[in-house]
N, C-alpha and C positions, 0 to 999 in steps of 0.2 A: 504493500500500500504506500503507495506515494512516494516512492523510490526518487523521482526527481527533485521532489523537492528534501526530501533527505540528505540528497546530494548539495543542493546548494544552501542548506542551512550549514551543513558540514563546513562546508567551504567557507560559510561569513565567517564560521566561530573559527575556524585557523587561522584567518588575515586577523585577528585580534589580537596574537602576542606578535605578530607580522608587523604591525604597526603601532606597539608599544605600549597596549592599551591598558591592555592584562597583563598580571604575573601572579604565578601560579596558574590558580583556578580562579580565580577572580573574576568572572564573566560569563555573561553566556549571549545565544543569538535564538529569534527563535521567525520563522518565519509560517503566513497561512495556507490553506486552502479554502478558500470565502465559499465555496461552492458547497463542500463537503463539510464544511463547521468543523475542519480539523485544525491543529496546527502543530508541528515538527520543533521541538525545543533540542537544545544539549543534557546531556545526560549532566545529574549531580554531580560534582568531586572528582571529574575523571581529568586527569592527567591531559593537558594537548597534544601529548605526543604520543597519548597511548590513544588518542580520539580514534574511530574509524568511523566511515558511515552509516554502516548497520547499526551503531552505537544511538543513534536519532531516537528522540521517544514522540510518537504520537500521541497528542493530549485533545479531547472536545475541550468544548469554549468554557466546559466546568470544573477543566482543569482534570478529567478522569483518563487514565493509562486506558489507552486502544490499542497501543502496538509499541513492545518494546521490550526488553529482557531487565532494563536498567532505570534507577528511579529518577525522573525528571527534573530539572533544576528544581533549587527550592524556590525560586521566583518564579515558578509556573504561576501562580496565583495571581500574581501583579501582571503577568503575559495576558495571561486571558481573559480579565476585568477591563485593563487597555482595549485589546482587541472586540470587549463586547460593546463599547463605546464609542471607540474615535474609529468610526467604521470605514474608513478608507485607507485602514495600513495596512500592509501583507507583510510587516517584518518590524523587528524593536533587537534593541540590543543594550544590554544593561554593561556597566563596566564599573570600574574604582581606579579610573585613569587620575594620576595626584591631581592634573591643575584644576579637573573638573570637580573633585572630592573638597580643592581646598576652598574653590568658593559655597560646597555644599554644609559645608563644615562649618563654617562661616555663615551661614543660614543667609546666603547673599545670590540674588539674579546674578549671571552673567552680563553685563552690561553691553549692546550692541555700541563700541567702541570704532571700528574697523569696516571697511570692507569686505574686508576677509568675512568678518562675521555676518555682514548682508549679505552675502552674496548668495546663503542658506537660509539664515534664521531672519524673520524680518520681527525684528524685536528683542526686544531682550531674553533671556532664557529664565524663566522664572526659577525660581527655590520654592519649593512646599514650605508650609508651616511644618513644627515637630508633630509628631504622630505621640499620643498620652500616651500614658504605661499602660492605659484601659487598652488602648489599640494595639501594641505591640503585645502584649498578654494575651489578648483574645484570639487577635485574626491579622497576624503581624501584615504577612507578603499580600494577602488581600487587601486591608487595610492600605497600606503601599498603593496600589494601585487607585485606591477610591480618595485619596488624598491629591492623588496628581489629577485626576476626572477633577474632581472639586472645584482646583487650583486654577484651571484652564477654565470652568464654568465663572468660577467667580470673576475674573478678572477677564472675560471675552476676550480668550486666545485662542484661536483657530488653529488646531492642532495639528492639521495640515499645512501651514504658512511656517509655525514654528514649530518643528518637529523634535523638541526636546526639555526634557525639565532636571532641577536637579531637585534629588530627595534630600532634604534638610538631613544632616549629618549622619547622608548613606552616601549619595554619588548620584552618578547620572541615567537617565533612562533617557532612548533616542529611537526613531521610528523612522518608515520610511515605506513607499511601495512595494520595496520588497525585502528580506534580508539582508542583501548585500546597499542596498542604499542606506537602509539601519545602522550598518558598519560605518559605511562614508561619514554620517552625518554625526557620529561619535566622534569620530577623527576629527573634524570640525570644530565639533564643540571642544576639545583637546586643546586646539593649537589657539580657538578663539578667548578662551578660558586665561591658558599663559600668555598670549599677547594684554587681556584688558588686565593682568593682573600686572604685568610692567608697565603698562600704563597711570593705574592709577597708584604707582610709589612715584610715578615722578611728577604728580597734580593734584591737587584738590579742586580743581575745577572739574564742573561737568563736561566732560569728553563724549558725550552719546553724539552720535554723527548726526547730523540735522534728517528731517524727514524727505527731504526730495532727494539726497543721499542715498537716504535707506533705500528709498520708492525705486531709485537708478537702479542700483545695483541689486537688489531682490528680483524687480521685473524684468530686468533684462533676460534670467533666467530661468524663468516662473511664469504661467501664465499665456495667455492666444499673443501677447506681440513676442513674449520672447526673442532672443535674436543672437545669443550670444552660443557659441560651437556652431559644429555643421547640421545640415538638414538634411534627413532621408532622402536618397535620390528618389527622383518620379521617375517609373517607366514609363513609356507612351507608347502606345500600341501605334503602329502607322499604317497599317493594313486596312 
């Protein structure tokens, strides 16, 4: 069952210590099938070098083992609560990359500082509030998840435009159409995280790039005008 997409869940969650995200175990990728109401997570605890693809566990959207010899990240819960919500992702990818931890840690947005940073997120990266001891007690990695839903409701952020949050002093959660875009937009949030964070030692001014800035370089790459890389070639039939 779903052999394919096993394959390229496989694949996001090994470009993770590939790009410096992870160490150890620290991460996982987990991507869907919208169709089937499945989706393909990393196995718990497993070593990346001992990863394989059969290793893949298939979870429903209730987070219940369909297919798999191995027990499912422990962030299944917060996977599948995303996925029953912001219903336009086919991939998420959790990590405990430092520069993103250290503004989670810090119970601080990522601030959209940079290009770099619109050029993905159009807007700052929120931080959740802390999750109570009643939440982490009860229904931690669940809880996890209905925190960030919350987070993005309260504050109308289109969770499609800015495809990432960070969990007040856990790390960052990232999504994307599919699992390997999931990845990408970790990486992102990585380098955009350490850039605002040398940024703002060397100012106490507000540095957030102005909105026609943001609006440049967010829609250049986003969006019906789009414009920036190449465009599918047209065949033309001539006959």
């Amino acid at each position: 069952m779903l052999e394919e997409l096993k394959n390229e869940v496989y694949q996001a969650n090994m470009s993770l210590p590939k790009l410096g995200l992870v160490t150890f175990t620290w991460g996982n990728v987990s991507g869907i099938d919208r169709e089937k109401g499945l989706f393909v997570i990393k196995p718990s605890g497993v070593a990346y070098e001992d990863l394989k693809p059969d290793d893949m566990v298939v979870v429903d959207l209730d987070g219940n083992v369909v297919e798999g010899d191995l027990n499912p990240s422990s962030d299944t819960p917060t996977h599948a609560y995303l996925y029953r919500h912001f219903k336009n992702i086919g991939g998420i990818t959790h990590t405990h990359s430092p520069w993103g931890v250290s503004f989670a840690a810090a119970q601080m947005d990522i601030p959209a500082v940079s290009t770099t940073h619109a050029d993905t997120f159009y807007g700052d990266i929120p931080c959740t509030p802390a999750l109570s001891q009643e939440e982490i007690q009860s229904a931690y990695e669940l809880n996890t998840g209905k925190v960030i839903v919350s987070e993005f409701e309260q504050r109308q952020i289109d969770p499609d435009a800015t495809p990432a949050v960070l969990v007040s002093q856990h790390g960052p959660f990232t999504w994307g159409v599919d699992a390997s875009k999931s990845v990408y937009n970790a990486k992102v949030l990585e380098v955009s995280a350490e850039i605002s964070y040398h940024a703002l030692q060397s100012t106490r001014s507000d540095i957030h790039v102005p909105q026609y800035l943001l609006d440049k370089h967010y829609y250049r790459k986003h969006g019906v005008n789009a414009y920036y890389g190449q465009k599918e070639a047209v065949s033309v039939n001539h006959s």
